[in-house]
N, C-alpha and C positions, 0 to 999 in steps of 0.2 A: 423260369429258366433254371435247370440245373447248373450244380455250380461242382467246382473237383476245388481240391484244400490242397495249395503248396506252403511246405512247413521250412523254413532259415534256419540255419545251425544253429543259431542261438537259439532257439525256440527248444530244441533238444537240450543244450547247455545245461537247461535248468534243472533239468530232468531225465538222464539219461537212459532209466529202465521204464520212464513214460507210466509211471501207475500215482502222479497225484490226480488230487481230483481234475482238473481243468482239465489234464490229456483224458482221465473218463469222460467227462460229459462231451471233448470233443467227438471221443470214439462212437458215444452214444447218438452225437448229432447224425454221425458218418452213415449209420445204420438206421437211425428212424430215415432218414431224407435220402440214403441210396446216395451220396454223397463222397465220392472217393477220393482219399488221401491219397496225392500224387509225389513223388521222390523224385527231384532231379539228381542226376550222378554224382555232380561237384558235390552236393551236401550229405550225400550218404558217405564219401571220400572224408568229408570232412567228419562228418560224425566217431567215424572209425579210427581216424587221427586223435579225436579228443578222449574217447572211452580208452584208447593203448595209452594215451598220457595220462588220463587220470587215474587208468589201473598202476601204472608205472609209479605214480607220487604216493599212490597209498601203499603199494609192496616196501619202496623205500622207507615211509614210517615205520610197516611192520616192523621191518626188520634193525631199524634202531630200536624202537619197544623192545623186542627181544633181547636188541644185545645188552640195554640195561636189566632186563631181568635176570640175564644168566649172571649178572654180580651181585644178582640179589639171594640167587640160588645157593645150596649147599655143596650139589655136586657140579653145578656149575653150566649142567644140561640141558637142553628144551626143545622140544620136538619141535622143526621149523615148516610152515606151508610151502607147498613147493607151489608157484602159479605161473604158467608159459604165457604169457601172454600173448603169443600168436595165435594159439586155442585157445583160447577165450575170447579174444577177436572174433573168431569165425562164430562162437558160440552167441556173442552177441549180436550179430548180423541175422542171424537165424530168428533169433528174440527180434530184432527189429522187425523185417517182412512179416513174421506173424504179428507183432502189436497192432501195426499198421497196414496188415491185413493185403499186403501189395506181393506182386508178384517178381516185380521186373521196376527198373529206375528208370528216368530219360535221362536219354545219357546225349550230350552235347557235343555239338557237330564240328568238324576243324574247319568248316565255313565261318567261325565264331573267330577267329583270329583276328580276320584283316577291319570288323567291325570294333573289337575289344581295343583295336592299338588309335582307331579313330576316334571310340570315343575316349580314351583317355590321352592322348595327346590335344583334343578337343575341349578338353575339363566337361563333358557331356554325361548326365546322370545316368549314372549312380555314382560316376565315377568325379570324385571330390576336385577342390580347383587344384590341387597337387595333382591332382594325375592317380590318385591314389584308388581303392576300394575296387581293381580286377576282378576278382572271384567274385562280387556284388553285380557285376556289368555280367558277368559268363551268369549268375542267375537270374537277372531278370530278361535276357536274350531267351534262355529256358523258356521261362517261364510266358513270353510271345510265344513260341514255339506251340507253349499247353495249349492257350487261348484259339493260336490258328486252327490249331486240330478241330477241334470238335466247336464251330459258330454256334452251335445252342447251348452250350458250357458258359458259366462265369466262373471266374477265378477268382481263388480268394487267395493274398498272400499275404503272410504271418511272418513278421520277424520284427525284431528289438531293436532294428538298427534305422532309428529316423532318421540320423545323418544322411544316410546313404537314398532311402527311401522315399521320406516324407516331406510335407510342408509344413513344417514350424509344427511338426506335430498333430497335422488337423487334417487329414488325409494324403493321399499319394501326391507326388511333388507331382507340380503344373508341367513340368517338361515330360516327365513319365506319362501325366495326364494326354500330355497335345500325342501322345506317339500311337496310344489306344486308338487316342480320337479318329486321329488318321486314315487309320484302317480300322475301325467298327468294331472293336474290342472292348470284352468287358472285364478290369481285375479290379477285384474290389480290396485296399491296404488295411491290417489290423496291426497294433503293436503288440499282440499278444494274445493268446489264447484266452483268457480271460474279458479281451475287449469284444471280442469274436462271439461270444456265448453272450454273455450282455448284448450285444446286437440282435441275436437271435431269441431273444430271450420272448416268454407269452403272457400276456394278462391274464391273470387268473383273479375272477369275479371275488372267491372266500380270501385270497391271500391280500390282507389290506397291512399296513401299519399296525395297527388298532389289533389285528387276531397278531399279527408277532407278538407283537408286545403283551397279550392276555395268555397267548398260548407257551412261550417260552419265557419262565420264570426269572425274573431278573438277578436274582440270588446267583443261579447257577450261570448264567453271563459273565457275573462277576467273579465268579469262583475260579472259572474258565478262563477268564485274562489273569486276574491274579497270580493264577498256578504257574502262566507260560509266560509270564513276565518275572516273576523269581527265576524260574529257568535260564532264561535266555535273553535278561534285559541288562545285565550288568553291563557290560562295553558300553549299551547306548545310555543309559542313566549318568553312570560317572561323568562320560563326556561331557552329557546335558552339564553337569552343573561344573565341572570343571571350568564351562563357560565363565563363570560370576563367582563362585566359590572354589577353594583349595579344598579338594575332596580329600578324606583318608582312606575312603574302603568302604567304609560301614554304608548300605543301604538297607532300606526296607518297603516294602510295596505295601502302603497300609488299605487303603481302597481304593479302586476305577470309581470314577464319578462320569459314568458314557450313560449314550442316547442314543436312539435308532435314529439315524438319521435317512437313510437309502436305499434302495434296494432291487435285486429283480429277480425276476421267477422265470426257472429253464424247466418243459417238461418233459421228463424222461420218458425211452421209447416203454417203458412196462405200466406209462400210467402215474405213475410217483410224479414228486414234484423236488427241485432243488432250489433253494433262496440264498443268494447269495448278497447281506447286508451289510453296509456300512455304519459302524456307530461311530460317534465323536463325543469331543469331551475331555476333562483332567483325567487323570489320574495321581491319588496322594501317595507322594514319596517321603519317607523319613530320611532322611542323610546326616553324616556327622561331617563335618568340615573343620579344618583351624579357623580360629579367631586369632583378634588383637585383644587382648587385654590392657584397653588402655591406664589402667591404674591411675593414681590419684599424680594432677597436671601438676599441682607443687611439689610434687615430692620426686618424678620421675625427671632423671637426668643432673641429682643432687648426689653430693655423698652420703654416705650414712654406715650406720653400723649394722651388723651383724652378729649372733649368737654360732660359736664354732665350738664344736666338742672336741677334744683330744681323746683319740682311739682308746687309748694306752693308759692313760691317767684317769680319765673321764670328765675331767676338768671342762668349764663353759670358759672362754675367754670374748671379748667384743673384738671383733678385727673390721677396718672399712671397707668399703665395700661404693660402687660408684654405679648408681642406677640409671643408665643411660640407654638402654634398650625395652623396647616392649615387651612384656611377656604374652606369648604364646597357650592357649587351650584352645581344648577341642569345645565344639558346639552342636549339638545338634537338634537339627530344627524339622520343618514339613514344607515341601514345595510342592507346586503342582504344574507339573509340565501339561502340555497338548497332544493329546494323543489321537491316533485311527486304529482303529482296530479293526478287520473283513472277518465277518464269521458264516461258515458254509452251515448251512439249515437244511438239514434232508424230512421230504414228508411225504408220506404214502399215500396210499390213492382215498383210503377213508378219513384224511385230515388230521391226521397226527403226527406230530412234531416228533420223530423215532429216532433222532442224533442230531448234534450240532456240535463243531467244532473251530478254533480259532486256527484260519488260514495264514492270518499275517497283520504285526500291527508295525507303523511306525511312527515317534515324534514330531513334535509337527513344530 
């Protein structure tokens, strides 16, 4: 059965000019398998909504950035971008249809009303026991709509919003289920384009555990999280140990201590192959934190004396002095949190491992 790919605003959210990897390998699926990405209206409406605001919140940066540099300036000048963002709307609609290779959206029917107000006056899925998630009920009415068209078509639909969707996360919610069922329909629920490709994913006889791990040297694994965790792990490290520790700032990533643990293999339309695995595992953090210096139990909380200089004089005099509080130093030591890390694995059609990169890691 051929199947057509509906894509949830959110799904674009992530990615708005659609060029990370997962939108490739989908595009890749789309064209090996003849496979067409279908756009309902409401979410191209929406898409267009989010690219003007998000063009909108980085113009607004810009142009603070600027205005602090013109007081950094001498004459006080700086040539400023001019961006319309109504053109460039259009300009990215244009980039959309072409990414996604579409000509035309489905665009949704005002027969859709008197259903939309039933089911949400009904608390009836998609639409939440508030009554809430409309524009969720107008896409999956769509998306019946795709399904009726073409009976040798399955549907696949993509979006991030289980609430609305799903069953405790484990496929498409039982009531969406019983409506397919119904009437003889097949849409099959993904939370993401990445779950989607992992589904589709092929067994390839050479790609085992054992060739990753002999073929992709483990040095450069590590070098490879190392790098992108200096980057870009400060927020989540301090948090980490602000958990249990009074952090001051100081981090350092001294070595990943990960393992391949998972994995699957998509093969692309030219032949190549892409691995997308999972490693797990510590990773060792250096941190400096305050202590207690708890000092000596007899003596803290006693009076005692003290040696005091005079500025002026240079004189030493004894003055007392009442040690009643703990003293305060830094410390620092080596933790080792929980880590995942996704690393994308590209490898060509003669078995060589020609790039690898870290997709995405988080604490565990």
């Amino acid at each position: 059965m051929m199947i057509k790919i509906v894509l949830d605003t959110n799904i674009f959210r992530q990615d708005l000019l659609m060029n990370s990897t997962h939108f490739n390998l989908l595009f890749d699926y789309s064209e090996k398998t003849k496979s067409p990405i279908v756009v309902p209206e409401v979410v191209l409406e929406e898409v267009i909504e989010l690219y003007k605001r998000e063009l909108q919140g980085k113009i607004t940066r810009l142009k603070e950035i600027q205005k602090n540099m013109k007081n950094l300036l001498v004459n006080g000048s700086i040539e400023e971008n001019k961006v319309v963002i109504e053109e460039e709307a259009k300009k990215y609609k244009e980039h959309f249809f072409k990414k996604l290779a579409i000509k035309e959206t489905v665009v949704y029917k005002d027969s859709y009303l008197k259903e939309l107000v039933r089911r949400a006056t009904q608390r009836i899925k998609p639409c939440s026991e508030n009554g809430e998630e409309f524009r969720d009920a107008l896409l999956w009415l769509t998306v019946l709509d795709i399904a009726r068209a073409e009976e040798s078509f399955e549907v696949i639909l993509i979006s991030n919003d289980n609430r609305a969707f799903a069953e405790k996360n484990s496929g498409l919610h039982s009531g969406l289920q019983r409506e397919l069922d119904q009437e003889k329909l097949v849409v099959r629920y993904y939370d993401s384009i990445q779950a989607f490709i992992k589904a589709h994913g092929t067994r390839i006889e050479f790609i085992t555990k054992t060739w990753i791990e002999e073929n992709l040297v483990e040095g450069d694994i590590d070098r490879a999280v190392t790098d992108i965790l200096e980057r870009h792990g400060e927020e989540k490290f301090i948090s980490w140990i602000e958990l249990s520790k009074r952090a001051t700032g100081y981090w350092q990533v001294i070595q990943p201590l990960i393992g391949l643990d998972k994995f699957y293999v998509y093969e692309m339309n030219d032949g190549s192959f892409y691995v997308e695995a999972a490693y797990f595992g510590e990773v060792e953090v250096e941190f400096e934190y305050e202590g207690d210096d708890e000092g000596d139990e007899d003596y803290r909380g006693r009076s005692g004396y003290e040696y005091k200089i005079d500025s002026l004089s240079g004189d030493m005099t004894m003055e007392p002095v009442l040690r009643s509080k703990k003293e305060t130093k830094s410390e620092i030591k080596c933790f080792y949190p929980e880590i995942e890390v996704t690393v994308g694995i590209n490898i060509s059609k003669d078995k060589n491992i020609t790039s690898f990169h870290v997709l995405e890691w988080d604490l565990l």
